[in-house]
C-alpha positions as CSV (number, residue, x, y, z in Angstrom):
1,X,-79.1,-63.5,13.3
2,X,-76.7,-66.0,11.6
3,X,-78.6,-69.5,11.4
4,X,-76.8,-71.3,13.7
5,X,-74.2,-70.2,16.2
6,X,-72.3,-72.2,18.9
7,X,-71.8,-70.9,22.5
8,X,-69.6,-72.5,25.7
9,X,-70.6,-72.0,29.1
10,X,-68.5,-71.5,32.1
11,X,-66.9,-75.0,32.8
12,X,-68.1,-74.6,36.6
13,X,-72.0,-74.2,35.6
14,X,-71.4,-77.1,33.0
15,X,-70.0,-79.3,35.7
16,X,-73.2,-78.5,38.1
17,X,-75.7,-79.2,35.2
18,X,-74.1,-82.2,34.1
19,X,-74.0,-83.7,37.6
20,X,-77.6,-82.2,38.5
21,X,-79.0,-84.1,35.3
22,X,-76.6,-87.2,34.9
23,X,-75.2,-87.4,38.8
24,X,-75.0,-90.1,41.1
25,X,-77.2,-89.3,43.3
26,X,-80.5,-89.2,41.2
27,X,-82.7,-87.3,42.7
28,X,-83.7,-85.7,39.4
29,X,-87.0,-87.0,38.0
30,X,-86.7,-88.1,34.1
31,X,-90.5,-89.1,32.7
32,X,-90.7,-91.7,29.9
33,X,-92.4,-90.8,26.6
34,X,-92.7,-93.5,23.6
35,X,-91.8,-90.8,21.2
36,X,-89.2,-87.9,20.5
37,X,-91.4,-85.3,19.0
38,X,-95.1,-85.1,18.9
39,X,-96.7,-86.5,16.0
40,X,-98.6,-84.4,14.1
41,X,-95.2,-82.0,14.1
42,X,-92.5,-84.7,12.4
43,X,-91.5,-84.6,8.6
44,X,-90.9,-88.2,7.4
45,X,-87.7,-88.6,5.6
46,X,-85.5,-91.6,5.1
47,X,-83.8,-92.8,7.9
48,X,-85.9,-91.5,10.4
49,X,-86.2,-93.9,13.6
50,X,-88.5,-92.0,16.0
51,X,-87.5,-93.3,19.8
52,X,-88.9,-93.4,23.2
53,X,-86.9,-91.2,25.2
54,X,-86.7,-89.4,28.9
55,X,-87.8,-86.0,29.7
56,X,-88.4,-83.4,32.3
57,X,-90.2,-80.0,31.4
58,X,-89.0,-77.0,33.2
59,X,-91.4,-74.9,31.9
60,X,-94.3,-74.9,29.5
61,X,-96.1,-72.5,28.0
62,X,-98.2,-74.5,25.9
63,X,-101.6,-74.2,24.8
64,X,-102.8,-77.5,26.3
65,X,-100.6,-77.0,29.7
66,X,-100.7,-74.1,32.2
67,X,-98.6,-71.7,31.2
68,X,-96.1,-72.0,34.5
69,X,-92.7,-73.3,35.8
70,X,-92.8,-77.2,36.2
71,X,-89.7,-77.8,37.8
72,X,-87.8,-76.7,40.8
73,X,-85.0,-77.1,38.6
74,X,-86.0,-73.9,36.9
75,X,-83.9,-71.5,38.4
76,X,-80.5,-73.8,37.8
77,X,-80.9,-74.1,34.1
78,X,-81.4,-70.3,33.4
79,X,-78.4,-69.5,34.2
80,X,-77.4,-71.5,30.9
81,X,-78.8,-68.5,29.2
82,X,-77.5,-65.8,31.5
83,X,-74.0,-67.4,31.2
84,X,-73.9,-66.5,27.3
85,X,-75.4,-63.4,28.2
86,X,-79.2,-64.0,26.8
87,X,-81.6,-61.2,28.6
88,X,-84.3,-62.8,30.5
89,X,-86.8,-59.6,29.9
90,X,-86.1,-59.6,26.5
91,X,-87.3,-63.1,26.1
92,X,-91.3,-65.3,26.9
93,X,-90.3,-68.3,27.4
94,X,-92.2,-71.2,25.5
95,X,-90.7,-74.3,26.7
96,X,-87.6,-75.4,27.9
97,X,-87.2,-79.1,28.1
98,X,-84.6,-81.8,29.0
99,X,-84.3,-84.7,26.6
100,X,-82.5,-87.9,27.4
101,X,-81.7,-90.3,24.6
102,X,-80.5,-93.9,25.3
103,X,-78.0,-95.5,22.6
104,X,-80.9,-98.3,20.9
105,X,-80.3,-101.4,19.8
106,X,-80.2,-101.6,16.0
107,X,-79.8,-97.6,15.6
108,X,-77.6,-96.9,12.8
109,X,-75.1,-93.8,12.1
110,X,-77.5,-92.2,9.5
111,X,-81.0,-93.0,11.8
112,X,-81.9,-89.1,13.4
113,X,-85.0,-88.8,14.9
114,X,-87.7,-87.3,13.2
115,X,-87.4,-84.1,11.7
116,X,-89.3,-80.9,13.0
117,X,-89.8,-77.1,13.6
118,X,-89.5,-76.1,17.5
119,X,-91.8,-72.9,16.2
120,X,-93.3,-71.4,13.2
121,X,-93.1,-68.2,14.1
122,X,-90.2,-66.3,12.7
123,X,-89.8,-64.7,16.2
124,X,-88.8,-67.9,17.9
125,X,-85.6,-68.6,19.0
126,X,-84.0,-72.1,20.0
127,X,-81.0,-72.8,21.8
128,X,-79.8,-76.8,22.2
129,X,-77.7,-77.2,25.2
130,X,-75.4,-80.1,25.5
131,X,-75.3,-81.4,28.6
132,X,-72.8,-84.5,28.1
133,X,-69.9,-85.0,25.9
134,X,-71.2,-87.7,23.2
135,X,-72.2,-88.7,20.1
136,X,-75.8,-88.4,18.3
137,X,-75.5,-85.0,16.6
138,X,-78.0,-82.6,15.8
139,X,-78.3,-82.3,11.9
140,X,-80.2,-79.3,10.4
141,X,-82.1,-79.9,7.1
142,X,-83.3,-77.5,4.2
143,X,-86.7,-77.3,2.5
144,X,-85.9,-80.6,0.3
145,X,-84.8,-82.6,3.3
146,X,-81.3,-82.3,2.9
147,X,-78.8,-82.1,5.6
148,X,-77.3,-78.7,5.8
149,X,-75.5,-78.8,8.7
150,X,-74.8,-81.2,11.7
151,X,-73.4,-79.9,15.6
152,X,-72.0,-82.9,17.7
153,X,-72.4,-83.1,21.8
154,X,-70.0,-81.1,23.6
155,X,-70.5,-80.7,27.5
156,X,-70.8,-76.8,28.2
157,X,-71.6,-76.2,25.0
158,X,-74.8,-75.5,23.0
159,X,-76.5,-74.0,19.3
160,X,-78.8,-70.9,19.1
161,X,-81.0,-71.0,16.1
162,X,-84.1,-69.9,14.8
163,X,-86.9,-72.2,15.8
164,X,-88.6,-72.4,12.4
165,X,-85.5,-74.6,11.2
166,X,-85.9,-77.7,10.4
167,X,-83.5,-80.2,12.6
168,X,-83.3,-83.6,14.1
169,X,-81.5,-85.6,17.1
170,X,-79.8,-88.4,16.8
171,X,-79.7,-91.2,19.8
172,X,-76.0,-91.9,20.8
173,X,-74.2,-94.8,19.5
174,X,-71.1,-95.2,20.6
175,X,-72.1,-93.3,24.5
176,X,-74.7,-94.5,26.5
177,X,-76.5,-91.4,27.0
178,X,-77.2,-87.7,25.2
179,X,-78.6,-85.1,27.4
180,X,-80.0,-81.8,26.5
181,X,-82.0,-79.0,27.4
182,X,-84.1,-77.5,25.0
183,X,-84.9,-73.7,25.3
184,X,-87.5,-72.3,23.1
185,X,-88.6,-68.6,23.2
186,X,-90.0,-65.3,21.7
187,X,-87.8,-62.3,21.8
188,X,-89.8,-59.4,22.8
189,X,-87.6,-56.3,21.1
């Protein structure tokens, strides 16, 4: 698989997502946590500015959760993946997971959030979808912490990548909001 590669969704789905995530009529439930990634996975590097941010996990299948869908939601945001043609039996899920990042007072350009893996395991894949058009990019590092390679927020679009990458969010500046969906799996063939 080529490291990173960039997909667009149907403009219709992108529309329903947006609105079911970002919408007017809130009914979607986002859950405060005081930090982006979970400590004992981040890689300190200069400029990181870890922030609280809004989630809501569609499924988990991690160790310390039940292994199990979490969100009635569930069945909307797979067909993300069956819109750029990713084969549900091909795939085990792991997590998938909307983030919501606020623009923060006193967040610079070159703050990101801290730097992490999704997965060790060569046999992970990770696809970031955009939910809004904004700013706060997603910037890929290599081994000495350098940034390789950066992907800015485009509605209907989204990144597939290998989960043992290292990458980092960054919280929206000159936007109000950045929403994504985070789908981490294991192919099966």
């Amino acid at each position: 698989m080529k490291k990173i590669k960039r997909y667009s969704i149907n403009i219709n789905l992108a529309k329903k997502i947006e609105d079911l995530l970002l919408g007017k009529d809130l009914f979607f439930s986002w859950y405060f946590n005081p930090s982006t990634v979970d400590l004992q996975d981040i890689i300190k590097r200069k400029n990181t500015l870890d922030t609280p941010q809004f989630t809501h996990v569609f499924f988990s299948d991690h160790e310390q959760e039940n292994k199990r869908i979490n969100s009635t939601y569930y069945y909307e945001v797979i067909n993300i993946l069956k819109d750029i043609d990713i084969s549900l039996d091909k795939i085990k899920f792991f997590k998938i997971k909307a983030n919501l990042n606020l623009n923060i007072n006193g967040y610079k350009k070159n703050n990101h959030q801290p730097v992490h893996l999704d997965n060790y395991n060569k046999n992970y894949r990770s696809f970031v979808y955009y939910v809004n058009d904004s700013d706060g990019d997603t910037l890929f590092f290599d081994n000495n912490q350098n940034i390789t390679d950066r992907f800015s927020p485009k509605k209907g679009t989204g990144i597939l990548f290998n989960s043992n990458i290292r990458h980092a969010g960054q919280n929206p500046i000159n936007h109000y909001t950045r929403a994504v969906i985070n789908f981490v799996w294991e192919d099966l063939c």
